[in-house]
C-alpha positions in Angstrom: 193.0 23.7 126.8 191.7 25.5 123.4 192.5 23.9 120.3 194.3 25.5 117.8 193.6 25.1 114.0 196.8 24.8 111.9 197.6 26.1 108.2 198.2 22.3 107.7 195.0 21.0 109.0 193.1 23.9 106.9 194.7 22.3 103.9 194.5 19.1 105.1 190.2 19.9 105.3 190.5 21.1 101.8 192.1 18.4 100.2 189.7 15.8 101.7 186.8 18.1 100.5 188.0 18.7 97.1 185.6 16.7 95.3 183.1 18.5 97.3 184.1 21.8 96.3 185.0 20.7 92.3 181.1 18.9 92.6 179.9 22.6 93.7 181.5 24.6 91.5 180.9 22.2 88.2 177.0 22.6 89.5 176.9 26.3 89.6 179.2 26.9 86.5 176.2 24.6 84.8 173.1 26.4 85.9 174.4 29.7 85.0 175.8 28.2 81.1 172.1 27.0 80.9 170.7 30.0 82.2 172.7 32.3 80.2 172.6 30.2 77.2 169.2 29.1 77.0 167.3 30.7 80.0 167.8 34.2 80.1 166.5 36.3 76.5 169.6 38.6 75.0 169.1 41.9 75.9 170.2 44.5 72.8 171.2 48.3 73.1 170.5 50.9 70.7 171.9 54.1 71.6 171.4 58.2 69.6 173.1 60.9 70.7 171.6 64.7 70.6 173.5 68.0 71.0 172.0 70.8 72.6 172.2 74.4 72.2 170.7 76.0 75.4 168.9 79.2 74.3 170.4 82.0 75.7 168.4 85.2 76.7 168.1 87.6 73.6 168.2 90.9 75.2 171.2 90.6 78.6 170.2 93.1 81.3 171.9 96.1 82.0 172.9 97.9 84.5 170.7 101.6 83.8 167.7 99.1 82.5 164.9 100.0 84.3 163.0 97.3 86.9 159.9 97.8 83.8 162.2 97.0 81.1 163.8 94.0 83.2 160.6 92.5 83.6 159.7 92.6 80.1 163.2 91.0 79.0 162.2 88.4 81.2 158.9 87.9 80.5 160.3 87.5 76.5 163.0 85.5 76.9 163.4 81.8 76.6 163.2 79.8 79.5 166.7 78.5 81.1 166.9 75.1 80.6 170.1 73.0 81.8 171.4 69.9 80.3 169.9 67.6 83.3 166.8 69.4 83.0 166.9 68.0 79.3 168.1 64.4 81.3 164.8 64.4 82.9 162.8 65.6 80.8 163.4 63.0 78.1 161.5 60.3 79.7 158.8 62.6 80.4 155.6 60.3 80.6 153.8 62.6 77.7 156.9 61.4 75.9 156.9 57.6 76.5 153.2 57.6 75.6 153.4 58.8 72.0 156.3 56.4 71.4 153.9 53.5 72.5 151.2 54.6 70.6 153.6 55.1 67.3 155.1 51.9 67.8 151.7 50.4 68.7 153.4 48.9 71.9 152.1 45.8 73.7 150.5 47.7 76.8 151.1 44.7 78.8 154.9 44.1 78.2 155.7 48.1 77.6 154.4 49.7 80.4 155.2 53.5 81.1 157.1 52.3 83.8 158.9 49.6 82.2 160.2 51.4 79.4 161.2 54.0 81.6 163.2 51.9 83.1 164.5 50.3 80.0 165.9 54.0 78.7 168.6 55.8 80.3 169.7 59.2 79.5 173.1 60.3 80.2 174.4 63.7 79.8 178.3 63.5 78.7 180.5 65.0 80.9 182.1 68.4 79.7 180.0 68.5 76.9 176.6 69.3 75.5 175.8 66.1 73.9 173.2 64.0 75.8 173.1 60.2 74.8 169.9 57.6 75.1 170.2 54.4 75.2 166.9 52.5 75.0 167.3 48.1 75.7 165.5 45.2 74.8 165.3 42.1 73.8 164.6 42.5 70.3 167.8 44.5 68.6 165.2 46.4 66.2 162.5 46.8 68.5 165.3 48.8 70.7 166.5 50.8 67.6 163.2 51.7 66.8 162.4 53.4 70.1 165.7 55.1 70.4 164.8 56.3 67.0 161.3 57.6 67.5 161.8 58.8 71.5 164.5 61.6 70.1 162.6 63.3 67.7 159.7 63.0 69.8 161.2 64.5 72.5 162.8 67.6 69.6 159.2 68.2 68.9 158.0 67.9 72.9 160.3 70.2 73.8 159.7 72.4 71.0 156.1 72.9 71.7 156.3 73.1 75.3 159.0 76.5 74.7 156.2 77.6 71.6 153.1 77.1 74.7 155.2 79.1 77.0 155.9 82.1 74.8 152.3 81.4 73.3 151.1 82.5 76.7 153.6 85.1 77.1 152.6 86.4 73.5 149.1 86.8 74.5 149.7 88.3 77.7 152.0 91.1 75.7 149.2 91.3 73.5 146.8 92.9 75.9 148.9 95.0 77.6 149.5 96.1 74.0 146.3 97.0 73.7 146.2 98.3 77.0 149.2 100.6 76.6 147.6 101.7 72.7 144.6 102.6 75.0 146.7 104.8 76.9 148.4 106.3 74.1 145.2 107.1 72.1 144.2 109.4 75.6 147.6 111.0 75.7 147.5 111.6 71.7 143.8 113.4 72.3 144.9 115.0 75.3 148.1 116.9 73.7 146.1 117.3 70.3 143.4 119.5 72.6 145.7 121.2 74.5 147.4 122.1 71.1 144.4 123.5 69.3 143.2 125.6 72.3 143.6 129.0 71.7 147.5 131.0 71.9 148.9 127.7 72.3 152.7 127.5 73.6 153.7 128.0 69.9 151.5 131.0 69.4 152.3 132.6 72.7 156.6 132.0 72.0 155.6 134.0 68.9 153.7 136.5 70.9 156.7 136.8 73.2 159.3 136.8 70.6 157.7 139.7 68.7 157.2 141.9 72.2 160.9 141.2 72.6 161.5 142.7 69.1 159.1 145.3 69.5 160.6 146.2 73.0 164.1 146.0 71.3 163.1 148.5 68.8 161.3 151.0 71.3 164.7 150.7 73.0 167.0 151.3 69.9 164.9 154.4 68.9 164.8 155.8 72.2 168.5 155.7 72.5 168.6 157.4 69.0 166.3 160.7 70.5 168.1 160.4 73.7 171.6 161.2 71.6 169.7 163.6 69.3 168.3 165.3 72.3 171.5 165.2 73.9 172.7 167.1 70.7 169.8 169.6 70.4 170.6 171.1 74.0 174.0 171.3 73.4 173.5 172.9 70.3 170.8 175.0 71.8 172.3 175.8 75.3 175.2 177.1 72.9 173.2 179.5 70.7 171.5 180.9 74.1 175.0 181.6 75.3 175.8 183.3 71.7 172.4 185.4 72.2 173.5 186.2 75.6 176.4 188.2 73.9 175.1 189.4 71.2 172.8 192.9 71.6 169.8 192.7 69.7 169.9 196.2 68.2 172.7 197.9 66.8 174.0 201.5 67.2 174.8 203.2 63.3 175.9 206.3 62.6 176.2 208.2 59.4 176.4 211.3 57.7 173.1 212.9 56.6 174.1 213.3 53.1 174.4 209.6 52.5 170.3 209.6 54.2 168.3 211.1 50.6 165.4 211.1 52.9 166.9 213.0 55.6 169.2 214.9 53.6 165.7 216.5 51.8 164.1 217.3 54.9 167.2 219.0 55.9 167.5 221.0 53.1 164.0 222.1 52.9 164.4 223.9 56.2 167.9 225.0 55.8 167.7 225.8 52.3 170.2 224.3 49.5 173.0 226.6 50.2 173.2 225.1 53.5 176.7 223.2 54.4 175.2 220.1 55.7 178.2 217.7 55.3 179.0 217.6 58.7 176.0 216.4 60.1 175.8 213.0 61.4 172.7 210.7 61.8 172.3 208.0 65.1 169.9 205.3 64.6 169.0 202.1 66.0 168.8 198.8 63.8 168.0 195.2 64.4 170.7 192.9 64.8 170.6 190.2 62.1 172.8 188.0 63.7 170.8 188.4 66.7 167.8 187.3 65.2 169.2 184.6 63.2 170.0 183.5 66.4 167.4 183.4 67.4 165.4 181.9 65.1 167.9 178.8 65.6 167.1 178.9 69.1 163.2 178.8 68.5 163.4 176.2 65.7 165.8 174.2 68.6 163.4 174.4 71.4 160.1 173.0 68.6 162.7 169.9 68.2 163.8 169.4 71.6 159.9 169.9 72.8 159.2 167.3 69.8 162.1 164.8 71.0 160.5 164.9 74.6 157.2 164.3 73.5 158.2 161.0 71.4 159.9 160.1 74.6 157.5 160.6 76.6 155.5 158.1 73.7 158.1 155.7 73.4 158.7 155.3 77.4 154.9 154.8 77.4 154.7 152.3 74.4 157.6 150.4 76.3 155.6 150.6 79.9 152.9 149.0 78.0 154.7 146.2 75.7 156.7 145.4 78.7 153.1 144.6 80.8 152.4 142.9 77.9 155.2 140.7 77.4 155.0 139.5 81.4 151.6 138.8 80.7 152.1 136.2 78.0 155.6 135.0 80.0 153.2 134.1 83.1 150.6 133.0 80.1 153.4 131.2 78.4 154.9 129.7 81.7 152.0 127.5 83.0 151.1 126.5 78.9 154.8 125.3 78.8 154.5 123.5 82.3 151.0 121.6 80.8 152.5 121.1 77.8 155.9 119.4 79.5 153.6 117.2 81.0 151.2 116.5 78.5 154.2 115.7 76.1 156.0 114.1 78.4 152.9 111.8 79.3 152.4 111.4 75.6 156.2 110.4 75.6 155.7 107.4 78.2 152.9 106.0 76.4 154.3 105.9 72.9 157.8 104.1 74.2 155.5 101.7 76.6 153.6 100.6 73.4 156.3 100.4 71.0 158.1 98.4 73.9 155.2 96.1 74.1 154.6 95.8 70.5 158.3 94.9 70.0 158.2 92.1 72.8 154.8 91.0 71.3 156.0 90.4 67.7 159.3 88.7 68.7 156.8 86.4 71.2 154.6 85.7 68.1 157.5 85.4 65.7 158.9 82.3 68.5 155.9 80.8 68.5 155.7 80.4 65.1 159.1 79.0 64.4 160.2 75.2 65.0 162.4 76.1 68.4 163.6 72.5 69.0 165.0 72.2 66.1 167.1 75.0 66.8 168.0 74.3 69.8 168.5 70.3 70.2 169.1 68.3 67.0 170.0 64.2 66.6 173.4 64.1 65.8 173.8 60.2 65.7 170.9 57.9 65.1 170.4 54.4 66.6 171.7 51.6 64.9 170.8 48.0 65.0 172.5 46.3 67.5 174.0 43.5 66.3 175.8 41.4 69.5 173.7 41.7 72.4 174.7 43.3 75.9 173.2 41.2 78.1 173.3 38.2 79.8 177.5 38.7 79.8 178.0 34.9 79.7 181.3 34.3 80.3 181.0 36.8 82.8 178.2 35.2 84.6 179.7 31.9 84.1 183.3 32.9 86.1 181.1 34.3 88.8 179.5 31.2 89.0 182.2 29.4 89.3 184.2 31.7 91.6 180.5 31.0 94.2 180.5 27.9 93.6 183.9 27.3 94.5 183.1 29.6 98.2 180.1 27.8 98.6 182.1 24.2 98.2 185.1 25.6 100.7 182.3 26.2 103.0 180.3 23.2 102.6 184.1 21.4 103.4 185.0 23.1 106.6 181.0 22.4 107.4 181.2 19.2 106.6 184.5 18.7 108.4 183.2 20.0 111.3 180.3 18.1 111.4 182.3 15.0 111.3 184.8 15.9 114.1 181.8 17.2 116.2 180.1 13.8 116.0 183.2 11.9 116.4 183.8 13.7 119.7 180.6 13.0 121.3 181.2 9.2 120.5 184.1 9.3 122.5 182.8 11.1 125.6 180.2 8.6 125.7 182.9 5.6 125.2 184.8 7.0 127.9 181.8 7.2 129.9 
């Protein structure tokens, strides 16, 4: 048959044992009051707080930015840093060894490792404040390390962004120069082209003044075609006048009104002669007629004259316009050089001033104190005045609350024990 155990007997177990456990208990609530008392050193906190500003990039990307101009943004820019990269980079060992030598740190009791472990760093939640808290045993000894690790992690930080763009300033540098290079060979290259002979200038001259010249040929050809157009008119006119109009004209008159005729008449007739009635036919030019025709000849000389400028003009135009296609071909493969050479020229000068930009805003960054703009000490470490550690009372109730485990245990052991020996007695009684 198993044996049962009963609340009563549990109790009954306890009661028996309570000097056991009270015994236990008053040990361990002694040995840790003298070890936190007088055992264990006071450990002190000294805690600084810093706020940082992350350094954003200067120049944001943009859509229609080139892959070139991307590149050198990047290259220019700060580095990203996040506040746990700050965290970590806090107790950086380069760190921790300059506050031991400014402190002038026992080597043997302030290893790099154990004041590593002695600082932690904490970055505040929804904020951008990061807090270190440096402890020891001596309350100014933890002050003064909190004190001296945050600005010398302002100035590690500082110079390890200034090293960066250092390197970044000298590699813009000689692509600077690089780039200059360039542009001094595009410079000499469109200053040649320019001083050859009928350069694009000279030749858009050229062109412009055939245009003008053609222009004019035109204008005065249009005026003789219009005062030729006029001449025949005028002269097919007095041809059809002349046509009509007889060159000689018919006159008749009486012999008495002729003195020459009228002597010669009267010499063979003698002076009593009736010569009244005797008429006279003769034949004389027609004035009209030959006024006419003068016209007409002095019409034909300007028509023949207005052909033969024509004739020039349409020849001087043949000739300007073979010209003027001459210096357009001329003019188009100068223009397409030139396009190129300025275009080339172009490139170069906006790649260098590019660089140059990049280069003096590199060199101006490495010049300038950058931690200090971009994490500052907002609260220095104070003396600690109570310490943190060992939490005595603290310690103390554990104790107690163990010791007083350890004593129920030893009781039911002990209890045990007793009833285990007890039983064996009486099998070997009954035996």
């Amino acid at each position: 048959m198993e044996e049962e155990i009963s609340l009563r007997e549990l109790i009954e177990v306890l009661i028996r044992g309570r000097w056991l456990i009270a015994g236990i208990t008053l040990v361990a609530v002694l040995v840790s009051g003298i070890l936190s008392f007088f055992v264990i050193p006071p450990t002190y906190e000294a805690k600084t707080t810093l706020m940082v500003s992350p350094l954003t990039p200067k120049n944001q990307p943009q859509p229609q930015d080139s892959a070139y101009n991307t590149l050198l943004n990047f290259l220019s820019q700060f580095p990203q840093m996040t506040l746990e990269t700050y965290r970590v980079q806090a107790t950086n060992p380069h760190i921790l060894n300059q506050v031991i030598k400014e402190l002038n740190l026992d080597p043997e009791k302030y290893s790099l490792n154990s004041l590593k472990e002695s600082i932690n760093v904490e970055a505040i939640k929804d904020t951008n404040l990061i807090s270190i808290t440096v402890k020891d045993t001596d309350p100014d000894m933890a002050a003064k390390i909190a004190n001296t690790l945050a600005p010398k992690f302002v100035d590690f930080l500082s110079n390890a962004l200034k090293e960066q763009m250092g390197k970044t300033a000298v590699f813009l540098k000689n692509q600077m120069l690089e780039e200059q290079k360039n542009l001094d060979q595009a410079t000499e290259e469109l200053k040649n082209f320019m001083a050859q002979p009928q350069s694009v200038t000279e030749l858009q001259q050229d062109i412009e003044a055939k245009l003008q010249l053609l222009t004019e040929f035109k204008t005065e050809l249009l005026k003789l075609e219009v005062r030729e157009k006029a001449v025949r008119s005028s002269l097919e006119s007095i041809k059809d006048r002349l046509a009509s109009e007889p060159r000689y004209l018919e006159v008749k008159k009486s012999i008495i009104e002729d003195p020459a005729m009228m002597g010669i008449a009267t010499g063979k007739t003698g002076p009593s002669s009736d010569l009244t009635g005797l008429t006279l036919k003769s034949q004389e030019i027609n004035q009209t007629y030959d006024v006419l025709s003068q016209k007409a000849a002095e019409l034909e000389a300007e028509l023949a004259g207005i052909v033969s400028q024509k004739t020039a003009i349409l020849n001087s135009i043949k000739k300007t316009q073979a010209e003027l296609e001459s210096l357009q071909a001329d003019f188009a493969e100068k223009q397409t050089e030139y396009n190129r050479l300025q275009q080339q020229y172009n490139i170069a000068l906006e790649t260098y001033n590019t660089f140059l930009q990049k280069y003096q805003e590199a060199r101006i960054t490495t010049s300038s104190k950058i931690g200090d703009a971009n994490i500052m000490i907002v609260s220095p470490a104070l003396v600690p005045e109570n310490p943190v550690a060992p939490k005595k009372m603290l310690n103390i109730a554990l104790a107690a609350v163990l010791g007083v485990m350890i004593g129920i245990f030893t009781a039911f052991f002990a209890d045990y024990w007793k009833k285990s020996g007890m039983t064996e007695s009486s099998v070997q009684t009954l035996k």
